[in-house]
N, C-alpha and C positions, 0 to 999 in steps of 0.2 A: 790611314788615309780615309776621309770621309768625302762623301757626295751629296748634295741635296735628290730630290728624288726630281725635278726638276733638269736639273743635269744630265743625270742617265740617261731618263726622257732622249734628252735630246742627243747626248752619244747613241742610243741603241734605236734611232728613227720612230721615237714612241711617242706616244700620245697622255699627259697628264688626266687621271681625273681622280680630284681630291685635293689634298694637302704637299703641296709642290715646295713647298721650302723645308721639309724635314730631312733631316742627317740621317744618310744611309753609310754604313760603316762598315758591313761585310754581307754575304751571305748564308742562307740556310732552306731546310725544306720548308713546307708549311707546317708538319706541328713542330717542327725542333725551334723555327725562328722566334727570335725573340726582339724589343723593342728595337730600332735600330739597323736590321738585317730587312734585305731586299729577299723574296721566294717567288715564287712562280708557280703557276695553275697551267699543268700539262695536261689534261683531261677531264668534261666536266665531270665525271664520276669523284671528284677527290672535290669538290664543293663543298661535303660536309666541314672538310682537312681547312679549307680557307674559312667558310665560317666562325673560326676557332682559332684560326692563327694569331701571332701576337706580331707578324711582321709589320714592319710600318710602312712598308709598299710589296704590290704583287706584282711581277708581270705577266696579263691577261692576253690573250689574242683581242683583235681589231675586232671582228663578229661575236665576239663572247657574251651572253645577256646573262645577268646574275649581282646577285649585291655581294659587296667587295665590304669589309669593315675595316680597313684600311687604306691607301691609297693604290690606285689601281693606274697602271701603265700599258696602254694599249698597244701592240708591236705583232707584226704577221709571223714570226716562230716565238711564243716566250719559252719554250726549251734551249733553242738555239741562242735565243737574246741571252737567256741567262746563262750559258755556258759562255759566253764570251764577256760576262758582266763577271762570272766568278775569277775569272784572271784578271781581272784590276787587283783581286786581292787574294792571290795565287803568293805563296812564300817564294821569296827569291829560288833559282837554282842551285842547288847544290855545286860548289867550284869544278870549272869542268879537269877531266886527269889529264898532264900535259905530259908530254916525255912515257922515257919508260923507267917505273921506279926501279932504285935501288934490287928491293927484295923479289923481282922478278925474273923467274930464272927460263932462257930461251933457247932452245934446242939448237942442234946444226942447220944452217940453212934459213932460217926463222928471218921473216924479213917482214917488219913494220915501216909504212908509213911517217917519214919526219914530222908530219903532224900530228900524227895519231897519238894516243892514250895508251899503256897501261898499264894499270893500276898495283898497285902491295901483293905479295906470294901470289900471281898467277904464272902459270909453266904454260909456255907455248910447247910444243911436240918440235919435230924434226921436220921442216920447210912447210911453218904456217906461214899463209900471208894477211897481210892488216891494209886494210886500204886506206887512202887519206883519209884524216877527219874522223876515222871510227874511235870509240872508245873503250876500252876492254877494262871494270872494273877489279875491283880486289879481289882474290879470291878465284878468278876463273881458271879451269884449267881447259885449252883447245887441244885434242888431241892431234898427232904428228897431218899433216898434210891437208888441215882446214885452210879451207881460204874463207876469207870476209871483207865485203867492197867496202867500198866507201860512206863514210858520216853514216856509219851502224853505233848501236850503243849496245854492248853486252853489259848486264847488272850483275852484283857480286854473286856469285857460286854460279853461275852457268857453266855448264860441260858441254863440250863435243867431241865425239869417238871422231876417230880417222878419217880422212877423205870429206868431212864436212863440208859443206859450199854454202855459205848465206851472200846475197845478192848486198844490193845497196839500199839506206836507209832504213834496213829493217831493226827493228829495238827487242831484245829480247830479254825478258824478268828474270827475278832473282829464284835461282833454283832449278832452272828451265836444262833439260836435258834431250840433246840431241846428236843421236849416232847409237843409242844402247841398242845392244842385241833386240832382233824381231824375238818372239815366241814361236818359236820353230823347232818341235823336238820329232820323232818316231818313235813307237813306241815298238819293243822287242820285246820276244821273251825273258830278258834278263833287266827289264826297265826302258826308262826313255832312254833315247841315244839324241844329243844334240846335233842338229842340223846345221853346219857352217852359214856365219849369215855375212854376206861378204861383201854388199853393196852398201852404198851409201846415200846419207839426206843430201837433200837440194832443196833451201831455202829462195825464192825470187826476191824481189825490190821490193819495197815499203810496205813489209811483215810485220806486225805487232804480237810476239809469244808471249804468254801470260806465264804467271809463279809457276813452277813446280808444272810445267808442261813434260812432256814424253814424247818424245817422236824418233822411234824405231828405226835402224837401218833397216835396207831392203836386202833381203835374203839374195837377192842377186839385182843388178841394174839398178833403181832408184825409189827411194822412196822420195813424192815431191811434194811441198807446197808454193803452191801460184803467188805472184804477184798481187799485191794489197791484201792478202790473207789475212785476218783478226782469229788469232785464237787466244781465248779464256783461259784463266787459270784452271790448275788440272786437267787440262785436257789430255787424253791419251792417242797418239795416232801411231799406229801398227805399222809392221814392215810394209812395206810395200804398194800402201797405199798413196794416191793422186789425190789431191784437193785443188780445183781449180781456185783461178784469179777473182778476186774478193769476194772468196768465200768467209762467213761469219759462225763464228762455233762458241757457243756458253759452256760456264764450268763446266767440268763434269764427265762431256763426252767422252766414247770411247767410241774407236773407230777399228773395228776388225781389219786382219790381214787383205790387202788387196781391194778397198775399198776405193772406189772411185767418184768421187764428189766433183760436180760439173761447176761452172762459174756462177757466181753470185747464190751460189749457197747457204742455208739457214740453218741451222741446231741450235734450237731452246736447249737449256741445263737438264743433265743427266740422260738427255737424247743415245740413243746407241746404235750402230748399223754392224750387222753382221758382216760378214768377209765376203769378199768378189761380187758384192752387188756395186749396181750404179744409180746415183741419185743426180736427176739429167740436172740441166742448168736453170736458175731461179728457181729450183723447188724449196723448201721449207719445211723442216721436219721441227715440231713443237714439244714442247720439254716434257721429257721422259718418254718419247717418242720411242719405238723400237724398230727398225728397218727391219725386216723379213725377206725383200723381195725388191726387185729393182724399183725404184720410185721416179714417174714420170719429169720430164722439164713443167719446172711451172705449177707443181701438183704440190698443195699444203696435206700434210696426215701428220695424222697425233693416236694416242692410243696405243697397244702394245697388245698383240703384232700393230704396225704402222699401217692405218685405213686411210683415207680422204677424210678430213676434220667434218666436211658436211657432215656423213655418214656417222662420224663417230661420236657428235653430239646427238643426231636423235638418239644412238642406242644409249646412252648414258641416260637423259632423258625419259627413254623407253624404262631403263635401271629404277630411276629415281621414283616411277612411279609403281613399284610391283609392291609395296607396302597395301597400297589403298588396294592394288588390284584382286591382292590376296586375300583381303579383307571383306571384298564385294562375292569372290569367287567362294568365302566360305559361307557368308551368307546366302548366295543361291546352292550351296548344297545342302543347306539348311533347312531350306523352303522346297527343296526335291525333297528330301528324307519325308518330310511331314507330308506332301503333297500324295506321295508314295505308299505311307501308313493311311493317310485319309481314304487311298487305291482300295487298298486291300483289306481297310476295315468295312466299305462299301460290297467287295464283288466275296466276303464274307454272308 
């Protein structure tokens, strides 16, 4: 499927300037693009990136000043524009699973959905339930007494330990595990002794778990994630912790036991918060960030321990310049030594 650049233009409420009759035919970043591909300039920092690109249209913001060497499309989000211009040429979906296949084998009690899905060699447990519209691909195993609402999508190899609860509309990736034992031992004289961990996840509504996620039962009563939650591939969430309603988590993280994450939460990639603290609501913790200590609502830190980003840019800053500092501080003790020999070959 091809579009002239013209066209988009006028789907995505844009603004032509340049060459309006060229065939646009898929898309790319700026330097991947190549003749033919539509990209997009997300911040003027990557200016260099469009100078150089081989795209033969970009889309710019409406206020944007700068030379484009290609056709350039004016529109108020070109991130957004182009997120919604890349599904013109998004690959069909994959056919959706109808029924329940053959090779899936379902415990006592186990009750799907007439509409629902699912998929080749997955074992439901003893009295899972499937809610309309969900789809449960190849390969899953739900352990005994998950439930899962409605028009949810589980990808191939997803697991869930017993007593699972995922809410409605949430999607979760291939490899994604939830209900595994928390990390809960005692330690004796004879070794660790494991702690029983006997609670269970509580997933809400229109959750998105990324690959190869973890999220630990709760040693007792609940481990939860909130409503609209986004978590990242690898992400690791401990017994017991709370993660409020859309909250946002990058690869990586780990989340200690009993962590409480308020709403509208932030973790950059490979961020970390230790156990039983609380990170109030709208704070922001920036990648490779380490929680130490409760973290205000609202309050951005980065650094490790986790400071206020203000603060933790002068001292970096302060870092970056101890080269030269050292360099001036040896030169004035340089100018003392002699200043000093000059002393005492005088009151000689």
């Amino acid at each position: 499927m091809a579009w002239t650049v013209q066209a988009i233009a006028e789907r995505l409420d844009g603004v032509v300037e340049g060459e309006g009759a060229a065939e646009i035919h898929g898309v790319a970043g700026l330097r991947e693009a190549e003749p033919g591909e539509l990209s997009f300039l997300a911040h003027p920092r990557y200016q260099s990136w469009l100078a150089a690109t081989q795209a033969s249209a970009v889309l710019v913001a409406r206020d944007w000043a700068g030379v484009c060497p290609c056709a350039a499309i004016r529109v108020e989000q070109p991130e957004a524009a182009f997120a919604e211009a890349a599904a013109w040429w998004a690959p069909p979906p994959a056919p959706p699973v109808r029924g329940i296949h053959p090779t899936a084998i379902l415990g006592q009690d186990a009750q799907v959905a007439p509409d629902a899905g699912i998929g080749p060699f997955c074992v439901l447990g003893d009295g899972v339930r499937i809610g309309a519209k969900s789809v449960v691909e190849a390969h899953c195993v739900l352990g005994a007494g998950t439930v899962i609402g409605e028009q949810c999508h589980l990808y191939p190899l997803v697991s869930t330990r017993e007593g699972t609860r995922i809410g409605n509309r949430t999607v979760i990736h291939n490899g994604a595990v939830l209900g595994s034992d928390g990390f809960g031992y005692e330690r004796t004289a004879s070794g660790w002794k494991k702690i029983p961990q006997i609670g269970i996840v509580v997933v809400g509504d229109d959750v998105e778990i990324g690959a190869n996620v973890t999220i630990d039962r709760a040693r007792f009563g609940r481990t939860v994630i909130g409503n609209g939650v986004k978590l990242d591939n690898l992400v690791q969430v401990a017994h017991n912790c709370r993660v409020g309603d859309n909250a946002a988590i990058a690869a990586q993280v780990g989340l200690a036991g009993s962590a409480l994450l308020g709403a509208g939460v932030q973790f950059g990639g490979q961020a970390g918060c230790a156990g039983h603290l609380r990170v109030g609501d709208g704070a922001v913790v920036a990648g490779r960030g380490g929680v130490t200590k409760d973290v205000p609502a609202g309050e951005f830190v980065s650094d490790f321990p986790a400071i206020p980003h203000a603060k933790a840019r002068r001292l970096h800053a302060h870092v970056a310049r101890l080269p030269a500092m050292k360099k001036t501080l040896d030169a004035l003790e340089a100018r003392l030594r002699a200043l000093e020999q000059r002393s005492e070959g005088t009151a000689s």
